[in-house]
N, C-alpha and C positions, 0 to 999 in steps of 0.2 A: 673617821678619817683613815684609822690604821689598815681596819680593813677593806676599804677601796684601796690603798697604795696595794697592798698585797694581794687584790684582783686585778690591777694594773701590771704586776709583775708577773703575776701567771702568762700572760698575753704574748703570744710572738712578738720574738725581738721587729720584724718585720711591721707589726701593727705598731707596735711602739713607738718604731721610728717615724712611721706613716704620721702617726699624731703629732710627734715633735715638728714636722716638717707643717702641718696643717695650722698648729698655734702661729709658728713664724708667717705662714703664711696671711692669716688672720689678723695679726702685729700690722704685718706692713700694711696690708690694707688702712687698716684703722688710723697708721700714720700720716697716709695721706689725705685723710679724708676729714677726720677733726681736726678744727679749729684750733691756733694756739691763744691761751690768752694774752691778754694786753699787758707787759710784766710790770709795767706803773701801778696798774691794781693789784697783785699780790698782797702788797703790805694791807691790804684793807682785809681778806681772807683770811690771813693768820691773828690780826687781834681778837677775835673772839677764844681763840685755845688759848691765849695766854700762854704761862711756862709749859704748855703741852705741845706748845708751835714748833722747837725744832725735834722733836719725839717724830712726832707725825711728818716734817719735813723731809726728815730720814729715810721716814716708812712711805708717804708716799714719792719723793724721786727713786727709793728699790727699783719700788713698783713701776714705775714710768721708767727707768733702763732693759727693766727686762721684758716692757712691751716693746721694747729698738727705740725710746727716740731717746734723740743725740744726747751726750752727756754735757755736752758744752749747754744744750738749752736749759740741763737740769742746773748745771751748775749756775748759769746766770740768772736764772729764778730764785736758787738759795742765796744769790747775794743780795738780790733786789730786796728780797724781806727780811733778810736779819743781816748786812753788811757787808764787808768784803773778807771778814777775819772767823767769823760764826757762821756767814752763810760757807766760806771752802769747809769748816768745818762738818756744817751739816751734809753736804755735797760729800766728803769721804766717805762719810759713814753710810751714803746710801749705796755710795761705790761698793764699799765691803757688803753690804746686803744684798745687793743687786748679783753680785760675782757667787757668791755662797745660793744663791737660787734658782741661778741659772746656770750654773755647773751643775749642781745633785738634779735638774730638769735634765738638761743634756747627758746626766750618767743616768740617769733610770730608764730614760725612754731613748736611748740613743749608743751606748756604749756595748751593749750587747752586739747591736746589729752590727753594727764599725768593727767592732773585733773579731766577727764572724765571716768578713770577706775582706778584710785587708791584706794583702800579698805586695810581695818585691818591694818597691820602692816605696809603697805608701803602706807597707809595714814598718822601713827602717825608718819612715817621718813617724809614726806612731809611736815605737820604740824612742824615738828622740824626745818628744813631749812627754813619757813617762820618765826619763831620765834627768827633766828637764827640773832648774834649780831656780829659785828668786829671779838672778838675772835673766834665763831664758824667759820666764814670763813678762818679764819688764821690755826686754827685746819685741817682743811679738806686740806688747799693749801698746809702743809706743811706733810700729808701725802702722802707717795708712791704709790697711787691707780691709778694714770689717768697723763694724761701731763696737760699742763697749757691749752692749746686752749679747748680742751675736757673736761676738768672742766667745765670750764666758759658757753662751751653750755649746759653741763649737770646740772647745778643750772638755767639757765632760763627757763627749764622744767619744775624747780621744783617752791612751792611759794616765792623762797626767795626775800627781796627787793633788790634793784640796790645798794643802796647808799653804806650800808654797806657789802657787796659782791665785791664793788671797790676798800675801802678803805682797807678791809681786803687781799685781793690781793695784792696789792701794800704792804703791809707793809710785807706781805709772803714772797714775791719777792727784799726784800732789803736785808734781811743778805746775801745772796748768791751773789749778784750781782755786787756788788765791788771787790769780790775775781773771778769771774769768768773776769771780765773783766781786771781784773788784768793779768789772764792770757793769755788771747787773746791778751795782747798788749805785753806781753812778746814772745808770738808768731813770732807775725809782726817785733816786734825788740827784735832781742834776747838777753838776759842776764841774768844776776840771777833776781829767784824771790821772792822779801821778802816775808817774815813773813803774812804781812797782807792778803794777798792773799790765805788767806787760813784761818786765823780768822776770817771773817764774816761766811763764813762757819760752822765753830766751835760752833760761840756762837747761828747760827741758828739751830744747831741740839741738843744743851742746848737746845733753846728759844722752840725748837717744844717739848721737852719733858716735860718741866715745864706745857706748856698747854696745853699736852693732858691728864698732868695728874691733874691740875684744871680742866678740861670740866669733866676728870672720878669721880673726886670726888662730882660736882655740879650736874650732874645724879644721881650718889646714893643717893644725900641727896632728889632732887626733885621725887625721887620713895619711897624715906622711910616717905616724909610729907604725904601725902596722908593716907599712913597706920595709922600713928601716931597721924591723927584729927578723925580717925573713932570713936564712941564711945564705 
């Protein structure tokens, strides 16, 4: 494996890119074309692994965000089979997996080329996602621009660091996630479904408003310092 990555990295950044762009392309295809299954039957799938069913639940939703589909569908499939409290649980964890593999994809085959031809304005957006803290990623994860797998490649492109791009993801990914798999498990077993199921939701589209309008108000101030030291 180590040494294909490191005949992978000899390759123009240009080729590299070409292939990042070929997988996505590949992804989507494949999104539209398989079958989703029926989420009633999950819970029959996972009884055979026993205590290995949320291991593997983990590992394969990673794997299903960073081919692009949606992370609501992953998330309501971890609820359908393990509940609305174990399945967000497992649904996180794939989040954090998902985000750690498709960031170091989008920095190996992607962040060379990007850095090699960005100028003016979409240098100082580069510059700002390398600068960029917890919040900023929470900012970006909790807007409507991109799905969750597509993000994640699309910031290893960019200079941001890992750490806080993880941790910021993750905590993006938590209001939503107990109300979606809330609902998945209501699916699989049907009945009414409370309240809470739809309050993390709620306080996540507060939570996104409050901080995009902190992020707007700490731009205008860091564009009016500058003016304000000239003499």
């Amino acid at each position: 494996m180590i040494p294909a990555v490191r005949r992978l990295l000899r390759q123009p950044s240009a080729r590299r890119f070409a292939l990042l762009l070929l997988i996505l392309a590949g992804f989507a295809v494949l999104l539209f074309t398989v079958p989703r299954p029926d989420m009633r039957h999950l819970p029959e799938l996972a009884d055979p692994l026993g205590g290995y069913a949320p291991v593997a639940a983990v590992v394969i939703g990673a794997l299903l965000l960073v081919a692009l589909v949606p992370r609501t569908f992953v998330t309501l499939a971890a609820g359908a089979v393990f509940g609305p409290f174990e399945g967000a649980a497992c649904a996180l964890g794939a989040a954090l997996l998902a985000a750690a593999i498709g960031f170091t994809v989008g920095r190996v085959l992607g962040r060379e080329f990007v850095a090699e031809r960005v100028r003016g304005r979409l240098a100082r957006l580069d510059g700002w996602f390398a600068r960029q803290s917890v919040l900023g990623v929470i900012t970006v994860r909790l807007l409507p621009i991109a799905g969750f797998g597509l993000v994640s490649y699309g910031y290893g492109t960019t200079g941001a660091r890992m750490l806080p791009f993880l941790v910021g993801s993750v905590i993006a990914s938590a209001p939503t996630a107990i109300g979606y798999a809330a609902i998945g498990a209501a699916v699989s077993s049907p009945g009414q479904i409370n309240w809470y199921a739809a309050a993390p939701a709620s306080l996540g589209l507060i939570a996104s408003v409050v901080i995009i309008q902190r992020w707007w108000r700490a731009e205008r101030q860091r564009r009016r310092d500058p003016a304000d030291a000239r003499p």
